[in-house]
C-alpha positions in Angstrom: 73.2 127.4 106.8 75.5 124.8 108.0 78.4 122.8 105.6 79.5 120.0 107.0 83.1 120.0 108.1 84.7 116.9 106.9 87.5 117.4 104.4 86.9 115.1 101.9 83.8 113.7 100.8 84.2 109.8 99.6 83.1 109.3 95.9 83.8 113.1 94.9 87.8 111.4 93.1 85.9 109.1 91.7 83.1 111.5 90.1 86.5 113.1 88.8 87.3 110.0 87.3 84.4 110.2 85.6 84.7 113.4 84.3 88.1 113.0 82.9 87.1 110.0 81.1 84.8 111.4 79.3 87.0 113.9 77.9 89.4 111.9 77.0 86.8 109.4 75.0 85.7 112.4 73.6 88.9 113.9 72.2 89.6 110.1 71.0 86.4 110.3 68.8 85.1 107.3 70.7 82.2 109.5 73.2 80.2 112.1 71.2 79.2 113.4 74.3 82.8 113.0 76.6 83.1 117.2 75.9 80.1 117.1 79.0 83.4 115.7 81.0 83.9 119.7 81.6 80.9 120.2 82.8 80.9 117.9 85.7 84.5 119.3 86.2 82.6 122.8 86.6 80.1 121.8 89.4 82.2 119.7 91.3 84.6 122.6 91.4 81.6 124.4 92.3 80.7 122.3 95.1 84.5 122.0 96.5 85.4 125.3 96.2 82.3 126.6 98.3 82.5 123.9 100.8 86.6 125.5 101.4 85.2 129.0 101.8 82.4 128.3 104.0 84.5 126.0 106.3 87.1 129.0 106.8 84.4 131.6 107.3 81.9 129.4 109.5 85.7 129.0 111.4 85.5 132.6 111.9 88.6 133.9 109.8 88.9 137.4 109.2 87.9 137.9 105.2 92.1 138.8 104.4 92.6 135.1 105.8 90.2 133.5 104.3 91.0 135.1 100.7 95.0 134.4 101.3 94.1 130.9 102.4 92.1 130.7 99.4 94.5 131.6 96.6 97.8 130.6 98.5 96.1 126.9 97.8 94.7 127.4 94.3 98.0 128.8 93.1 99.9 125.7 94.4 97.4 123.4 93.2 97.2 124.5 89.8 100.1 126.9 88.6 102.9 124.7 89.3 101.7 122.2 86.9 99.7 124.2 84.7 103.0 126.8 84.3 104.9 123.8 83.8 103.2 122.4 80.9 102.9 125.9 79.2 106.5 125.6 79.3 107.2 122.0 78.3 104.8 122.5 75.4 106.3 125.4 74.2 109.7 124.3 74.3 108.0 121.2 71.9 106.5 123.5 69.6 110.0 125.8 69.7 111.7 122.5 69.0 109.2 120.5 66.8 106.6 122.7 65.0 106.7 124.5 61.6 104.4 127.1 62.9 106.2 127.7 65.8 105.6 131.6 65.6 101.4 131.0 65.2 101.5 128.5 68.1 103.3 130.8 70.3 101.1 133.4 69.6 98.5 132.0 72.7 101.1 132.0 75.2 99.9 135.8 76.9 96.6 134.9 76.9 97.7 131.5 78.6 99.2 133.5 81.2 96.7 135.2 81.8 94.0 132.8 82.2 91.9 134.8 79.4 92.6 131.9 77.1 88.9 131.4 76.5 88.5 134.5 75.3 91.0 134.2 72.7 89.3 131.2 71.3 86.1 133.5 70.5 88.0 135.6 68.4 87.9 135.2 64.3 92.0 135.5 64.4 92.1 131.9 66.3 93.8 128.7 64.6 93.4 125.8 66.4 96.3 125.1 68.7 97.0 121.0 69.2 99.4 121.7 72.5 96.9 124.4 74.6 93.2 123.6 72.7 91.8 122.4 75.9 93.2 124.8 78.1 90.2 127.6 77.8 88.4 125.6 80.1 91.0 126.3 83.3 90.7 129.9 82.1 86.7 129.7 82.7 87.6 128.3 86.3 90.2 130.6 87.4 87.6 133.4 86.2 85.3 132.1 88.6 87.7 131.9 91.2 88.3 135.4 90.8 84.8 136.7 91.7 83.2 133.9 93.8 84.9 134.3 97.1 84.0 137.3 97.0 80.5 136.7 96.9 80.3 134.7 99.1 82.4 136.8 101.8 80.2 140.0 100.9 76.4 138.0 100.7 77.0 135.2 103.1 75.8 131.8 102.8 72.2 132.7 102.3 72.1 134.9 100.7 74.1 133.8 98.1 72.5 131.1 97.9 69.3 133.1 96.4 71.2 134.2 94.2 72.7 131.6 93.2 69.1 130.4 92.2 69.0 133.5 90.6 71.8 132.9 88.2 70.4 129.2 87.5 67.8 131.3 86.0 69.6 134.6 84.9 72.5 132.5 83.3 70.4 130.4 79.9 68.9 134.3 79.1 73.0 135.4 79.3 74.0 132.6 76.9 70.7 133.7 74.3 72.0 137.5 74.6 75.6 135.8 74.0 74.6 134.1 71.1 72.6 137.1 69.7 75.4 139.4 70.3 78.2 137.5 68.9 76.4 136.8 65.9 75.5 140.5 65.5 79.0 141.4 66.0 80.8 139.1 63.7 80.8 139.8 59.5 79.4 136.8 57.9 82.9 137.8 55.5 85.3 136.5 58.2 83.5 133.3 59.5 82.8 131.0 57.2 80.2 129.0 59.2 78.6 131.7 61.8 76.6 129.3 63.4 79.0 127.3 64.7 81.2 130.3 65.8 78.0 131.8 67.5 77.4 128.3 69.1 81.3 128.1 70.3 80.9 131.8 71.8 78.0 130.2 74.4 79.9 127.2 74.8 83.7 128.7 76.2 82.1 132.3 77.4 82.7 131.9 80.8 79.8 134.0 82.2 77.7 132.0 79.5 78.6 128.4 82.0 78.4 130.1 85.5 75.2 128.6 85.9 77.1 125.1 86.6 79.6 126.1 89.4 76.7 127.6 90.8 74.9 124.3 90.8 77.5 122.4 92.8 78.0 125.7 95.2 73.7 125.3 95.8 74.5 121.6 96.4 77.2 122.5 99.1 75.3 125.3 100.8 72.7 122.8 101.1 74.7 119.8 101.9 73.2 119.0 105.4 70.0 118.9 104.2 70.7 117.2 101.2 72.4 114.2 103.0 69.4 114.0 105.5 66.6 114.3 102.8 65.6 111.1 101.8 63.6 112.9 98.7 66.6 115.1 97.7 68.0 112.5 95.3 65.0 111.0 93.7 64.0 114.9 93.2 67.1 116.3 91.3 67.2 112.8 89.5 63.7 113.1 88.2 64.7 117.0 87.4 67.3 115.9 85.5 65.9 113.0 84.1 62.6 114.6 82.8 65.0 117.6 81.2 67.2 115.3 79.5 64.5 113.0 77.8 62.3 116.5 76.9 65.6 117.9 75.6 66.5 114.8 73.8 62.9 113.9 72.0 62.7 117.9 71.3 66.0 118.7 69.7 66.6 115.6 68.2 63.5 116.1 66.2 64.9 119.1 64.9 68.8 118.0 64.2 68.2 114.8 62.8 68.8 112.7 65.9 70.0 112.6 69.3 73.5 112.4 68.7 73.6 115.7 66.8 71.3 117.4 69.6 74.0 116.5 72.3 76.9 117.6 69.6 79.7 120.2 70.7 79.9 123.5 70.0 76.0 123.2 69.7 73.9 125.8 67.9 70.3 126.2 66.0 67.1 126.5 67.8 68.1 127.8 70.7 69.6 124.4 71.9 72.9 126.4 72.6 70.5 127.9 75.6 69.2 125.0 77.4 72.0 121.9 76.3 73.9 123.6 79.0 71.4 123.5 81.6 70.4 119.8 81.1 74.2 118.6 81.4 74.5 120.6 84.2 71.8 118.8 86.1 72.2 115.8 84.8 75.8 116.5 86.6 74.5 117.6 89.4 72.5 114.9 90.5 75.6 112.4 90.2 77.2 114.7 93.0 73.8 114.4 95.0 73.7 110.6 94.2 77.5 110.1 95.9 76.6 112.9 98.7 73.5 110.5 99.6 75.5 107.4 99.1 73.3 105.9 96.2 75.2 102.5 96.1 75.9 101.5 92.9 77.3 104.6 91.8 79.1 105.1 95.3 80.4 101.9 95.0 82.3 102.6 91.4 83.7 106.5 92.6 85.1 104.8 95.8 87.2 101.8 93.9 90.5 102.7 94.6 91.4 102.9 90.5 88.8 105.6 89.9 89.3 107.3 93.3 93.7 107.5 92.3 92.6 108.7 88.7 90.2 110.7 90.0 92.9 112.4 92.2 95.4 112.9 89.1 92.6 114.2 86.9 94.5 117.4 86.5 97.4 116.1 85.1 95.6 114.0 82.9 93.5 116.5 81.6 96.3 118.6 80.8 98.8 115.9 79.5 96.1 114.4 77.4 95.3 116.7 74.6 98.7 117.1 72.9 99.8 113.6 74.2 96.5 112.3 72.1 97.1 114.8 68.9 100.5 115.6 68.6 102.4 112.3 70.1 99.7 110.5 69.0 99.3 111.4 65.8 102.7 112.0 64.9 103.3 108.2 66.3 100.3 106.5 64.1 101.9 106.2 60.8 105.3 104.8 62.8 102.6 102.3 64.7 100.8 101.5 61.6 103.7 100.0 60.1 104.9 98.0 62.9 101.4 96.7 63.2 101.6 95.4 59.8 105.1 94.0 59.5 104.2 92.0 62.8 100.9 90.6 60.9 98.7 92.8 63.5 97.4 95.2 61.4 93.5 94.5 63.5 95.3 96.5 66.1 95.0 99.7 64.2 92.0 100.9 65.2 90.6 103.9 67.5 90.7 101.5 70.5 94.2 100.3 70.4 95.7 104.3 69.9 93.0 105.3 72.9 94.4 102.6 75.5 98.0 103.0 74.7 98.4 107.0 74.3 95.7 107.1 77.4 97.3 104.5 79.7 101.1 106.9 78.4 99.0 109.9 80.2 97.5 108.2 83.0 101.5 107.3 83.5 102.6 110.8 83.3 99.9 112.2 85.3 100.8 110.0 87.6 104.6 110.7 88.0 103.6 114.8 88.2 101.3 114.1 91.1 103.7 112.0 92.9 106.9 113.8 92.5 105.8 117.5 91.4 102.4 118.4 92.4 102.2 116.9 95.7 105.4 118.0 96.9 104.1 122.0 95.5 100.8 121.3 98.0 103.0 120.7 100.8 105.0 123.3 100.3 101.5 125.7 100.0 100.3 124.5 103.6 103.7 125.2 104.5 103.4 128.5 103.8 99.9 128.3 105.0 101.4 127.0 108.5 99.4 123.7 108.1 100.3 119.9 108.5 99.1 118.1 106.0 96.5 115.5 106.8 96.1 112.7 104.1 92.5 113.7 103.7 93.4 117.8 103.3 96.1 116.8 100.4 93.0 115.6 98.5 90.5 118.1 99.4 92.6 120.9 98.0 
């Protein structure tokens, strides 16, 4: 089983552009739906991460090499800036927040990427500065068993069970959901259902099933780019789950919106949501792989491609750039709106494009002048040059 070895596939920033803006229309109340953002984060990761390993095995490194190679880039790609931010943000709540002592409560589980966990506890209080983090702590999770996987099985058979999981994975989330209602006392949640529905939805195990999507789509990526039917065969898959999904469970929660809602729970939708947005995600990846035009064409503009390839700042600037500066901002902005007779520009819209374009901004100067220099330094250590397409593929 073959994976191509070109280092970076064209479209795959811009499908990260995607992704990010979704989330952050979400988390702006403007996209019901933006939370799926994540998801298409988890298979592209998926897909990226397996193409890596593969290329360094198929090279014939010795499994030590491959697994130092392998974390010697996460780490540079991700800790530098994630570290960074858990520090900035904590010195802002030190400095800044009344509750300074609850806040700083998450910080150990923040370190150790177990963040998600946390969140499924009854003790949690919603945290404005590290909300969003749990889902790096569901990737780094993944990274910590998948290469190994894949060294131990090999590509094929990994790949079987890979479709295994895509099965197994929707029967995890239904035991998840059972079990976590089970275990918590009606007493300390005031509304169980939506707990039981946010235990399926940041349980890492629970969302496996969508890195191993994009890892199937890699493992298979030769074939997949010479198939002319592989793209109008996932798209139909995905198409025929989401209107089925959307005519059933719309039915049953009063409309479509509420079917597609986060934190999802009631009739077993918390089991299958998952595995709709997943393929759904999964056949925009095959779309760009195949070179479907009109979507190529948007992921390889050279805004989306550039915010694509910032995505991780942005994603972890956004959140308390959006509620904290944001919202600490609004009634400062509201004001100055309505002495300068402008009071129209108060309004969801006007909030989204300025404290969004401040974060693009950011993201921007921490991938210039902090992350990038942090990669180099990794293939440094890696004893690599650093090819403009390798910066992007790590």
């Amino acid at each position: 089983m073959r994976v191509p070895r070109q280092s970076h596939v064209p479209g795959i920033d811009g499908l990260r552009c995607l992704a990010v803006a979704a989330v952050i229309l979400f988390h702006a109340h403007v996209f019901r739906v933006g939370w799926a953002g994540v998801w298409l984060f988890f298979v592209i990761s998926g897909f990226v991460i397996t193409r890596s390993l593969h290329a360094d095995i198929a090279a014939g490194l010795p499994a030590s090499e491959v697994f130092r190679q392998f974390y010697l880039k996460r780490s540079f790609r991700i800790l530098p800036l994630y570290l960074g931010a858990v520090l900035v943000f904590s010195l802002m709540i030190s400095s800044f927040s009344a509750d300074r002592g609850e806040k700083l409560q998450h910080l150990p589980y923040l370190l150790t990427f177990t963040y998600n966990f946390y969140r499924l506890g009854s003790a949690y209080i919603h945290n404005d500065y590290f909300g969003h983090f749990w889902s790096l702590s569901v990737e780094e999770q993944f990274y910590l068993v998948y290469p190994t996987l894949l060294i131990l099985l090999g590509a094929t058979r990994l790949s079987r069970a890979l479709l295994i999981g895509l099965i197994a994975v929707p029967l995890i989330r239904l035991i998840v959901s059972l079990a976590y209602g089970a275990a918590t006392p009606a007493a300390a949640i005031p509304d169980l259902a939506a707990w039981r529905g946010n235990a399926v939805y940041q349980l890492s195990i629970a969302q496996f099933d969508a890195f191993a999507c994009g890892a199937l789509i890699a493992l298979n990526e030769t074939r997949i780019r010479a198939a002319r039917f592989a793209l109008p065969a996932i798209a139909g898959l995905a198409l025929t789950a989401l209107i089925i999904y959307a005519a059933l469970y719309g039915a049953l929660f009063g409309g479509p919106a509420e079917a597609f809602r986060v934190n999802l729970y009631g009739y077993y939708g918390e089991i299958w949501l998952y595995s709709v947005v997943d393929l759904v995600a999964a056949a925009l990846l095959v779309a760009v792989l195949t070179g479907w035009r009109p979507l190529l064409w948007l992921c390889t503009l050279r805004v989306p491609r550039y915010i694509g390839r910032i995505s991780f700042g942005i994603y972890v600037i956004h959140f308390p750039m959006m509620e904290v500066v944001g919202e600490r901002s609004r009634p400062f902005l509201q004001q100055l709106f309505e002495r300068q007779g402008l009071s129209f520009l108060d309004n969801p819209v006007t909030y989204l494009m300025l404290f969004g374009g401040l974060t693009i901004f950011l993201a921007h100067l921490s991938y210039s002048r902090y992350e990038r220099p942090m990669m180099r330094l990794g293939r440094r250590l890696l004893g690599r040059s650093e090819p403009a397409a390798a910066s992007r593929a790590i």
